[in-house]
N, C-alpha and C positions, 0 to 999 in steps of 0.2 A: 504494500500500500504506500503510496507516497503522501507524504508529508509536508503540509506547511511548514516554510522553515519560516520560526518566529527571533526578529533579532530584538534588543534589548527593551526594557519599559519606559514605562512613564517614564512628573519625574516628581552633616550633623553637626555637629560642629565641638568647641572643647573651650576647654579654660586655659586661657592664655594671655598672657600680657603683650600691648603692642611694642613695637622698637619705640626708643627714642624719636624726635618729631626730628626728621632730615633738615639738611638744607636745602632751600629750594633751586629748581633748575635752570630757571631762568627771575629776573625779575616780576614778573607777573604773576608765576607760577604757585600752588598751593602748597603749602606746606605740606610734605609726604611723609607720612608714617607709615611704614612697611610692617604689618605684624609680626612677629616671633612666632613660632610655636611653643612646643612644650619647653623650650631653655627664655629665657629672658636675654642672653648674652649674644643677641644677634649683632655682626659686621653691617653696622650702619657705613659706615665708608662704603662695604661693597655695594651695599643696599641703593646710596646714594648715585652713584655711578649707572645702576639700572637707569633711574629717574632722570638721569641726563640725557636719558637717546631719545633719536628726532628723529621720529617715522620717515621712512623715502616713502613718500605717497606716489602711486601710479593709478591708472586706469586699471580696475582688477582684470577685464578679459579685452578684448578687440572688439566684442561683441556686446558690449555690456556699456550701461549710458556711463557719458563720459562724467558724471557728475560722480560717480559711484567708484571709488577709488579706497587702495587696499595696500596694507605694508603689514611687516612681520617684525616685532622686537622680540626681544631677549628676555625671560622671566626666570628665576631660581628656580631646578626641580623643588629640594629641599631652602626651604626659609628660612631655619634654621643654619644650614652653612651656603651662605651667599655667594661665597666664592667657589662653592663646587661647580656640580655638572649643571649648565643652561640649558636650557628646550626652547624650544620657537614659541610664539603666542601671534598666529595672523589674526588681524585687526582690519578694519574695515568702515567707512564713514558715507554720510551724504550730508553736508554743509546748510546751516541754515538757509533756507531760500530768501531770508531779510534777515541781514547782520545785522541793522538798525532794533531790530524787535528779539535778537538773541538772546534767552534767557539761559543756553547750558547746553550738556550734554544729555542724549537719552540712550542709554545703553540699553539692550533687549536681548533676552534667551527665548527658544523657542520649546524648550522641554530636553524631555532625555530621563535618565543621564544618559548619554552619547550623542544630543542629538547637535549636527552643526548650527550654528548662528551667523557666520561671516556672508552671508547672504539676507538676514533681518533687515537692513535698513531697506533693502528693494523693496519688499512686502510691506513692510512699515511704511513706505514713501507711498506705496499703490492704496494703500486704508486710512493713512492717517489724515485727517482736513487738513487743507495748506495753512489755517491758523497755527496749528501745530507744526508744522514742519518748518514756518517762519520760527516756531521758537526755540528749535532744538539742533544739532549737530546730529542727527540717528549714527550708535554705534553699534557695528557690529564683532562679532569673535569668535573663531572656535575657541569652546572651551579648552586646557590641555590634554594631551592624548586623546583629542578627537579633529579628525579631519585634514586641516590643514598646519594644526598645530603640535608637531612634532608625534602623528598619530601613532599607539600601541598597539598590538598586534598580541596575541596568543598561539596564533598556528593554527587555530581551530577548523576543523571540516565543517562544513554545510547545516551535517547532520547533527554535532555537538552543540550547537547554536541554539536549537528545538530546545527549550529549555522549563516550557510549563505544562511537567508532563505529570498525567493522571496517576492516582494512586492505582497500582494494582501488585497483589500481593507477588505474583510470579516473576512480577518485573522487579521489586523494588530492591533487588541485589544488583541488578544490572544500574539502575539507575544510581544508586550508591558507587559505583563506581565510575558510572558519568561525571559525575560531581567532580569526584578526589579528581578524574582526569582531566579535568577542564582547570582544577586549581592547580594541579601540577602542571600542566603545559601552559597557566601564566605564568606562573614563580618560574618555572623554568626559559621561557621566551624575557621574559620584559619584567623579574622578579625586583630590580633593582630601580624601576621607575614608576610600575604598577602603585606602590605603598604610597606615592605623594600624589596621584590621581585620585585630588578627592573633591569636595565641594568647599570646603575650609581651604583650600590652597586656592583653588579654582576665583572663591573671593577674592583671595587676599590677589589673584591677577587683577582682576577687575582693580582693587584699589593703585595697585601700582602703572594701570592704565591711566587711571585717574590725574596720578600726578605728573602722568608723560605731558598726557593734554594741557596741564596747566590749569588745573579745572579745583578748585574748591570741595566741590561734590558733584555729585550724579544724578539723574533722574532713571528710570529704570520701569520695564514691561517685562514681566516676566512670567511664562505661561509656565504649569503642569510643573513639572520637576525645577524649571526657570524660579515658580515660587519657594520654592525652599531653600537654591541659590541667592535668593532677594531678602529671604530674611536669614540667611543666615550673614550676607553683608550687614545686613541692619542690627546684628549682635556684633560683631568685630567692630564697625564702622559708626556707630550711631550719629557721630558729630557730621559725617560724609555722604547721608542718606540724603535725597530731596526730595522727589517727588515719587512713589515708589506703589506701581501697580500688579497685584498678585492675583493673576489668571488664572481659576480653578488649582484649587492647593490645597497644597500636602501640610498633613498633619505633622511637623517635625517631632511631636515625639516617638513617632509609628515610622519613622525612618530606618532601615529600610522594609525588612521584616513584613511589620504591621499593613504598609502602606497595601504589601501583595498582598495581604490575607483579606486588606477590605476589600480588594476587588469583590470578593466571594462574599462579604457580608452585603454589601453595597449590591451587591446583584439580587438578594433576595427578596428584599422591597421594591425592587421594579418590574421584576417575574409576578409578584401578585400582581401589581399595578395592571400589568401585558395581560394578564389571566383577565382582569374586569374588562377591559378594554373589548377581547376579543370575545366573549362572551355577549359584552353589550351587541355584538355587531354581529351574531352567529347567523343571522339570517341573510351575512355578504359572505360570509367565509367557513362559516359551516364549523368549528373546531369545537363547538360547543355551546351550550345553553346557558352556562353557570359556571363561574370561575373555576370550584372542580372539576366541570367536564373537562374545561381548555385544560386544565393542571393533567388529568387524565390521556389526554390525545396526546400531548405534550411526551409522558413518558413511556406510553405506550412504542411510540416511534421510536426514543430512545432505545426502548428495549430490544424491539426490531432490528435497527440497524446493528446494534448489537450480534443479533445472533447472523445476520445477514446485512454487511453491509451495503450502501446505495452508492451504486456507480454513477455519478457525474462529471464527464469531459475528462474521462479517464484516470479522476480522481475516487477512490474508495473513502464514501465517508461512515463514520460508525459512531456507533452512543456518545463515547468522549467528545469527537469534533462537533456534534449538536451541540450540546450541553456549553461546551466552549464555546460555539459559534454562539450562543442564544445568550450567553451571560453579557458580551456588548450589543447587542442587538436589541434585547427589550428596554433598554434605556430610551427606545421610539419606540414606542406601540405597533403603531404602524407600518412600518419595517419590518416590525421582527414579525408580525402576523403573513404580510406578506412573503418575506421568505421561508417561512416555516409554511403556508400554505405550500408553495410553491416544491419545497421539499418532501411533503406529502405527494405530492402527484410525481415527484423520480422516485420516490419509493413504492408506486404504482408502475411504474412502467411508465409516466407518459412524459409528454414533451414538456421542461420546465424552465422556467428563465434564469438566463445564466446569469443575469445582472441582479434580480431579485435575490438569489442565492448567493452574493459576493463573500456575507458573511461570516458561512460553512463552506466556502471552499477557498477565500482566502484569494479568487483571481481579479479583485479590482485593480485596473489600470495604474501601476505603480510610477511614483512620481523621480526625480534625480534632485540631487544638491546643488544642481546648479553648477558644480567646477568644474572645469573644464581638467583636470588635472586628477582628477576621480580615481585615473588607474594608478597614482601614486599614495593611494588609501588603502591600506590592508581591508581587504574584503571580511577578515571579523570584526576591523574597526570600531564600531558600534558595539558590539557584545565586548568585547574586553574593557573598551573603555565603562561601558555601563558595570560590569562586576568590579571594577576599581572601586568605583565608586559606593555601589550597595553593599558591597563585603567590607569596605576598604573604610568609609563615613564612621560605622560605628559596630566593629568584630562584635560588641557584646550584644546586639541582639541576635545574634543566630548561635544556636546550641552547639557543640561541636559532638553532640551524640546521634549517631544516624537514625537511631530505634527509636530517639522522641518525634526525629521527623515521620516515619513510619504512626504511631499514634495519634501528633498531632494532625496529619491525614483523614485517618480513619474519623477522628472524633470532630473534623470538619467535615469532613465528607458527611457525614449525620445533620452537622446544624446546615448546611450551607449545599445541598444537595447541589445546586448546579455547577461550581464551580471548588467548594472548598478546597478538599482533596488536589485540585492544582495548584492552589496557590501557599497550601501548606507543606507540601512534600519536599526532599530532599532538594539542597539547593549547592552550587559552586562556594557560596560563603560557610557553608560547616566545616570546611577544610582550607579555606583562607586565613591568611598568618594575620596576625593579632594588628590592629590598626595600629598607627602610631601614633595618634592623638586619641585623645577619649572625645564621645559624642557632644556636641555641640548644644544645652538648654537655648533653644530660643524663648525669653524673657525682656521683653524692653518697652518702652513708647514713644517709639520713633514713628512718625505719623505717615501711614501708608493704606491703601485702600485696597482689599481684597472683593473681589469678583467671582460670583460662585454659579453656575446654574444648580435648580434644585436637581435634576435627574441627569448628571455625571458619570458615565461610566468606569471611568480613570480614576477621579477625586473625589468620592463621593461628598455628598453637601457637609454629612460632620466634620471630613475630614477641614474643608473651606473653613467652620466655625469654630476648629479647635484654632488655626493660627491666627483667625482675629483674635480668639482667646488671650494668645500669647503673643500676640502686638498688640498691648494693652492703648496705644497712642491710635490706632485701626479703625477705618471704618468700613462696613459689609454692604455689599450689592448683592441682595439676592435674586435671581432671576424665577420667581415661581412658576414652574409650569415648564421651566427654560430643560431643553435637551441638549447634549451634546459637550463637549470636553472643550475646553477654550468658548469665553464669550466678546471680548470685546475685538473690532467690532463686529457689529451682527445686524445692524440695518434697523434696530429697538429703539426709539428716543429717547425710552427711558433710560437706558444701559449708557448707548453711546455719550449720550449727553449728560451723566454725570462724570463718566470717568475723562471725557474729553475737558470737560469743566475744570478738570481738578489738576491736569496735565498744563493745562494753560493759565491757570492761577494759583495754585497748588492750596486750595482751599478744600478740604474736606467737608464732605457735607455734616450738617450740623447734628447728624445721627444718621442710626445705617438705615439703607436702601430698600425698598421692594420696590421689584418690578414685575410688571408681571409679561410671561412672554407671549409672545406674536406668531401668528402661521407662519408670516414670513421669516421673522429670526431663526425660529427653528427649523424650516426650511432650508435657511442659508445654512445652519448648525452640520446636517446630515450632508448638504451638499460639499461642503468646504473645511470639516473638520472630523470626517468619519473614517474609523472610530478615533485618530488621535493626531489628529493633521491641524496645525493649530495657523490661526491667522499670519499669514508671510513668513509661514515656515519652511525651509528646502527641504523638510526631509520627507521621505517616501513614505508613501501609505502602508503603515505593518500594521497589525492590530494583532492580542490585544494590548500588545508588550510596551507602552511608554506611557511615565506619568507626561 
C-alpha cells in the first residue's frame, strides 16, 4: 500500500540572563543585547562584531519584483560561544512604500517548525492594505536549519518521514525502532548543530537581526508555530516587542508533546459538531438521521476498509487513513460530509471525486517555496529541522520509556477515538539527547494581540486562550463560527479591521474581540489555508503535520 509521506507539523524556551547591552553599530543604530544562554559569561566583543554586518542587499531571483531583495548574515550556532562555528541566516525585505509615514520593521513567520519564511514579505505585500505597507519594512527569514539558512539534513528516506503512525500492537516494535533510527541518523548526520536548532536560538536570531537593521524593536505576524516563536521573543525581548500579532496559537506550555496530542482532543469536538451537521442534512447526503446514525456510518466504513481496503487512483486506503483523513476534515462540516460521502461511493465501487477526497488520499495540488535554489535543500529538510526543534525546545516532555508511549496510545486511543493513538505513540524525541537549555515559561505583559478561529484544526481555540493567558498584556480575536488554521487576512471586517487597526496604531482594543465568521471568510479559510497553508506562506500543502 503506498503511503502518504507526511513531512513535519505545525507550529520553549529557558531561564537565562541577557548579554551585556553592546555597542551600537552605527550611530542611529539600537542598542543590541545579544542573549546568553545557560552561562551569563557571553563574548560580547564577539557578539558585537555580528551586529556590525551590512546586508549586501540584491534582487532575490531575476524573476522576482525588483522591490523584493534578499542577503545572508552570519549568526552564532551556539550563543553561548560566539566565537565558535557561524551558520548563515538568509534575510529578506520589501521597503516601506512611504518613508515619510515609516513606523519600523514587521518581521513575519509562516508556521512550522520547519517551515521557510524568506518568501513572507511577497505574501504579506499581496494581503497586506498599502496603509500598512506604507508603515513597515516587511521582513522576511529562514529560520536556522531550515531552507536557505544553512539547512540540516538527517539522511532520512521518504518513508522514515511518515511519522504519525497508528497504534497497532504488531507494529509497535517496529515503530520503536523507527524512532531510535530516525534519532540516531540525526545525532549521527548533523549531531553537532541539531542541539542549537531550537526556537530560543531561533529568537535570539530575530533579535540580533534587529540590531543589524538598526531598529529599536520589531513589529511581528506570526502564524501557527510562528506564534510561539512570537512569544517566546516577547519572554527574552520584552523591552524589543512592538506590535506583535499571534495567528492561531500554540499553547507554550503543551510545547511540544501536548500540542500533538490536542490535535486528537481538539478533533473530538468537531467530529460531534460534523455528526449534527450531517445528520441535520440526511435528506442531501443520506449518512444519517441523528448524530449517532452519522457516528455509526462513520465507523462502520472505518471498519470496512479495515478488513478491505478502498482503492482510489491506485492508492489503498484503510480505517487508519479515514480516521486520519477525517480528524482535519470535520473542522468544515461540509467538506468532510462531502468527502466522506464521496468515499462511501469508492467503497461501492462507483465513480468518486478525486478532489472531494483530497483529504484521505492526500493528492491536493502541492505548492513550492518559491526558491529557485530548492535543489540545494536537503529533501528531509523540513523533518529534521522540525525534530530539532520538538525534541530539541524542551527533552523533558517526552518520556524516554517506549512502553509508556505504547499505553499512553492505547489509553488515547479510548478517549480520543479518531485520532488519539496517532498523536500519542512513539515519537523520534524518546531517544533525543537531552536539550541544552530547559523549557522556556512564557509569562509577561508585553502587549500583543492573538487571533484565534473557534474551529482550528492545528491550534485548537484552548490552545489560542491558554497564551493570551500567559501574555497577560494580550488581547483575543475570537472568530466564532470561524474555520480553518491561520485567520488574518480573511476578507471579515471584523477580523481584518481590528488586527489591521492595531498594526497601524498599535492600539489594542480596549478588551478582546468576537467576531463572528462569514461564508465568505470561511470560504476563503478552506480555499487558501487547507489544512495548514497559512496566508503568504511558501510552503507546500502537507497536512496534517504543521502547527
Amino acid at each position: 500500500m503506498r503511503r502518504r509521506r507526511l513531512a513535519p507539523l505545525l507550529a520553549v524556551s529557558v531561564t537565562a540572563t541577557l548579554a551585556p547591552a553592546l555597542a551600537t553599530s552605527t550611530a542611529t543604530a539600537a542598542p543590541a543585547a545579544i542573549p546568553s544562554t545557560a552561562s551569563s559569561s557571553a563574548d560580547t566583543g564577539a557578539l558585537n562584531r555580528y551586529v556590525k554586518q551590512k546586508p549586501q542587499w540584491k534582487r532575490c531571483e531575476a524573476d522576482s519584483p525588483a522591490e523584493f531583495e534578499c542577503a545572508t548574515i552570519k549568526v552564532p550556532l551556539d550563543y553561548r560561544v560566539p566565537r565558535g562555528k557561524r551558520i548563515d541566516l538568509a534575510i529578506s525585505r520589501i521597503k516601506s512604500t512611504a518613508p515619510e509615514k515609516r513606523h519600523g520593521v514587521l518581521f513575519s513567520n509562516p508556521g512550522g517548525p520547519g517551515g521557510q519564511g524568506l518568501y513572507m514579505p511577497l505574501g504579506m505585500q499581496e494581503s497586506l492594505p498599502d496603509s500598512a505597507q506604507q508603515k513597515y519594512d516587511l521582513i522576511g527569514f529562514d529560520p536556522r536549519g531550515v531552507g536557505r539558512s544553512s539547512p540540516v539534513s538527517c539522511g532520512l528516506e521518504p518513508e522514515e518521514e511518515d511519522w504519525l503512525r497508528p497504534y497497532k500492537e504488531a507494529a509497535f516494535d517496529k515503530d520503536v525502532a523507527w524512532a531510535r533510527e530516525v534519532a540516531n541518523k540525526c545525532k549521527e548526520k548533523a549531531g553537532d548543530t541539531l542541539p542549537h536548532i531550537t526556537t530560543r536560538n531561533t529568537a535570539r536570531d530575530m533579535d540580533l537581526l534587529r540590531a543589524i537593521l538598526g531598529e529599536k524593536k520589531i513589529s511581528y505576524v506570526g502564524y501557527s508555530y510562528g506564534t510561539y516563536l512570537g512569544a517566546v521573543y516577547t519572554q527574552l525581548f520584552p523591552g524589543r516587542a512592538d506590535r506583535f500579532v499571534l495567528d492561531s496559537a500554540v499553547d507554550p506550555a503543551r510545547a511540544w508533546r501536548g500540542m500533538i496530542q490536542w490535535w486528537a482532543e481538539g478533533a473530538e469536538p468537531a467530529f460531534d459538531r460534523w455528526t449534527e451537521w450531517a445528520a441535520e442534512r440526511s435528506g442531501k447526503y443520506g449518512l444519517g438521521d441523528t448524530p449517532k446514525q452519522v457516528d455509526r456510518t462513520f465507523w462502520d466504513l472505518v471498519a470496512q476498509a479495515d478488513e478491505k481496503p478502498i482503492e482510489l487512483d491506485g492508492q489503498l486506503i484503510n480505517g487508519d487513513d479515514i480516521r486520519s483523513g477525517m480528524r482535519g476534515a470535520v473542522f468544515s462540516p461540509e467538506c468532510a460530509t462531502e468527502g466522506f460521502v464521496e468515499l462511501k461511493k469508492a467503497a461501492a465501487g462507483e465513480p468518486a471525486s478525486a478532489k472531494k477526497l483530497a483529504a484521505f488520499t492526500g493528492s491536493q495540488e502541492t505548492g513550492t517555496s518559491g526558491a529557485s535554489d530548492a535543489a540545494e535543500v536537503p529533501s528531509d529538510n523540513m523533518t529534521a529541522s522540525f525534530w530539532a526543534v520538538v525534541c530539541g525546545d524542551n527533552s523533558a516532555a517526552w518520556s524516554r520509556d517506549p512502553e509508556s508511549y505504547r499505553q499512553d496510545a492505547i489509553e488515547d486511543k479510548g478517549r480520543y477515538p479518531l485520532f488519539g493513538d496517532f498523536a500519542s505513540s512513539i515519537k523520534p524525541c524518546a531517544f533525543w539527547d537531552k536539550s541544552v537549555e530547559p523549557a522556556t515559561k512564557v509569562n509577561n505583559r508585553v502587549g500583543s494581540l492573538v487571533v484565534q478561529n473557534e474551529w482550528d484544526s492545528q491550534t485548537p481555540l484552548p490552545s489560542g486562550q491558554a497564551l493570551h493567558a500567559d501574555l497577560k498584556g494580550s488581547k483575543m480575536v475570537t472568530v466564532l463560527g470561524g474555520e480553518g488554521h491561520g485567520v488574518y487576512p480573511n476578507g471579515n471586517a471584523c477580523t481584518d479591521g481590528t488586527v489591521t487597526g492595531y498594526l497601524l496604531t498599535g492600539k489594542l482594543p480596549a478588551k478582546d474581540v468576537t467576531c463572528e465568521a462569514t461564508a465568505d471568510s470561511n470560504a476563503e479559510a478552506r480555499k487558501n489555508r487547507k489544512p495548514d497553508v497559512l496566508p503568504g506562506s511558501p510552503l507546500p500543502e502537507r497536512a496534517p503535520d504543521r502547527f
